[in-house]
C-alpha positions, -999 to +999 in steps of 0.1 A: +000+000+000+013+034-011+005+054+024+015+088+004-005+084-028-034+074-004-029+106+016-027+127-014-059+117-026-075+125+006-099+155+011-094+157+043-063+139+050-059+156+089-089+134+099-078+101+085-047+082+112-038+052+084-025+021+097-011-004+068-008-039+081+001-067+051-015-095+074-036-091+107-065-114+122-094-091+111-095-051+106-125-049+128-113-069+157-080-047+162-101-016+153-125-022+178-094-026+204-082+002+193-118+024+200-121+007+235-084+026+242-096+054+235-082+055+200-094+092+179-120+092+153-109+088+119-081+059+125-081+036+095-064+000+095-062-015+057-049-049+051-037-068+024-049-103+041-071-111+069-069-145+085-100-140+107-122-122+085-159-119+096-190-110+077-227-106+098-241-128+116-204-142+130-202-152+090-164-161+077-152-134+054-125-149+025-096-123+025-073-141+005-036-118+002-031-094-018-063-100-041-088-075-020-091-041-001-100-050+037-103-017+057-121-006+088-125+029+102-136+036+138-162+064+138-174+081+173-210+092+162-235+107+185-262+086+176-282+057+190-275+024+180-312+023+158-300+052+142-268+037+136-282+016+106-275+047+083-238+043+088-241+012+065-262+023+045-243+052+037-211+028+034-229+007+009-234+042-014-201+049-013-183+021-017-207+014-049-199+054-061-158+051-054-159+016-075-178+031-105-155+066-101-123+044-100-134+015-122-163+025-140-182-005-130-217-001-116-225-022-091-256-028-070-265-027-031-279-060-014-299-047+015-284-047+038-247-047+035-235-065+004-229-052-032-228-073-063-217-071-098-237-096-117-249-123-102-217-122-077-205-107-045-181-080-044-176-064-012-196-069+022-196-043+046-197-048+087-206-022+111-202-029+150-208-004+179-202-002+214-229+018+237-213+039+263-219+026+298-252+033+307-264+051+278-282+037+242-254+056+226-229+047+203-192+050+222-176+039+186-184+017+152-164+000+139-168+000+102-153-028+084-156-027+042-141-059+023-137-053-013-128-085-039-107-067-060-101-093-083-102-133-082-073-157-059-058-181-088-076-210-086-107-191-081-126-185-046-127-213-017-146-224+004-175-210+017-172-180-010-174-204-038-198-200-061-208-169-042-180-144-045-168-125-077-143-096-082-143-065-100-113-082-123-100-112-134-073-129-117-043-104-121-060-081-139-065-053-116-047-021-127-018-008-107-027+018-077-059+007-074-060-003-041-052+032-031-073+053-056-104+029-043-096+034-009-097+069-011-128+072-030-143+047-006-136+071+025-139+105+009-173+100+002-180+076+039-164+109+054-188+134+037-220+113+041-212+102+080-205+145+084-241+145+067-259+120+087-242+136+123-258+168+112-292+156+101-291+143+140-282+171+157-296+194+179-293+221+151-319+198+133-347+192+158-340+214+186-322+210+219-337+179+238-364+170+208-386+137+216-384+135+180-344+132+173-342+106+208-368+082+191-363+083+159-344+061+131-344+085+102-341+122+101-364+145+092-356+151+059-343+126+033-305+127+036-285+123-002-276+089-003-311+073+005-315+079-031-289+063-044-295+033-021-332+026-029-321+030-069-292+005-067-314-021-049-301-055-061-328-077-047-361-054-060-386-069-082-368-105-067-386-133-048-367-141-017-366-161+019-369-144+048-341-158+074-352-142+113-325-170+125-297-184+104-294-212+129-330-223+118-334-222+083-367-241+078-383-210+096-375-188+062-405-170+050-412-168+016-413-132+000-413-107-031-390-080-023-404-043-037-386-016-027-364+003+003-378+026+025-365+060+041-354+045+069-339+019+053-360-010+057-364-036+028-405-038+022-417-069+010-451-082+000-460-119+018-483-143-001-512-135+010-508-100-001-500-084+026-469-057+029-439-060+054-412-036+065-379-057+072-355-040+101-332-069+107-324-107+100-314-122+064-325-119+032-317-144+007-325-151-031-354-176-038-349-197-071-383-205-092 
């Protein structure tokens, strides 16, 4: 990883602490370590290789060297943890906007956390908070982003096989694109997270509102809702509901049909009826 050419490409390179490791356990682990000493906002661990990587749900996250982008950057938002969903949603848009600025590939958001290219997955994207003691507020996230960057020879193992694709071919990615992506990626996380803190502020519903403490979503629509709902991979798609992963004959049928503003994935059930989906699994359903 070229540290400079990272920093150069920066907005706001004061903000951003960069820590380059070639091989750790995972990014989020020793970022998380990191936020519990006190560590400042805006310190970012990449990797070349994680041997522990994790994906929701206590998922195993292939991070084979040298073939992805595996970053996490620790965040201190004032913000409860329901309203801490927006910090990967607002991942998700800007991971899929640096990747079509740096690549010109489009690719397309999986609710929740997951974009694909095709028929394949590209990047997943893990977000963990801790509350402060005593409090429903967020201490620190986590934010973990895993980007395939192209395919391991051989092709992907394991659990990802089948199931993971790249943006290139194996050796085919161009030089300094780990860096330029990178960049992107957190330019834009930057400006959105400084867009979300601000749409939750007192400055937006008034010292002490009832409002701003209950709510999910702000008031108004904030800019990357947008571009999530429009870059929904699984609309128009029939899918299982999964509530448990550890009890997979419990999946619902559904036909997923759109995103709402606070980000949940609305699906019609069988018998007609219309759902709003906050948490669990989502997965495709074959005819």
């Amino acid at each position: 990883m070229d540290t400079d050419l990272v920093t150069s490409l920066l907005a706001e390179p004061a903000r951003i602490r960069l820590i380059d490791r070639d091989t750790v356990t995972s990014t989020n682990l020793l970022v998380k370590e990191l936020g519990a000493q006190g560590a400042p906002e805006g310190t970012l661990m990449v990797a070349g290789e994680q041997t522990l990587g994790r994906g929701r749900l206590g998922r195993r996250f292939e991070s084979p060297n040298g073939t992805g982008l595996y970053h996490t950057l620790l965040l201190r938002p004032d913000l409860t943890l329901a309203q801490s969903v927006h910090i990967t949603i607002l991942a998700a848009v800007a991971v899929a906007e640096g990747i079509e600025e740096v690549t010109g590939l489009k690719p397309e958001i999986k609710w929740v956390n997951d974009l694909y290219l095709g028929d394949r997955k590209i990047c997943g994207i893990l977000a963990e908070s801790s509350l402060r003691p005593g409090s429903d507020r967020i201490d620190y996230t986590a934010l973990g982003i895993g980007i395939n960057l192209e395919e391991p020879e051989g092709g992907f193992a394991g659990t990802a096989a089948g199931i993971a694709g790249a943006l290139y071919p194996a050796g085919g990615s161009p030089a300094e694109l780990r860096e330029r992506l990178l960049a992107a990626v957190v330019n834009r996380v930057t400006g959105y997270y400084d867009e979300l803190c601000e749409a939750f502020s007192d400055s937006a519903y008034g010292t002490g509102s009832a409002e701003k403490e209950g709510s999910v979503s702000p008031a108004r629509e904030l800019s990357y809702m947008a571009r999530y709902r429009a870059s929904d991979y699984l609309f128009g798609k029939d899918v299982w509901l999964v509530g448990d992963i550890t009890k997979p004959d419990t999946a619902r049928p559904a036909h997923a049909v759109a995103i709402d503003g606070q980000g949940r994935l609305i699906v019609t059930l069988p018998d007609g009826s219309a759902e709003a989906v906050s948490f669990g699994e989502v997965t495709m359903r074959t005819r």
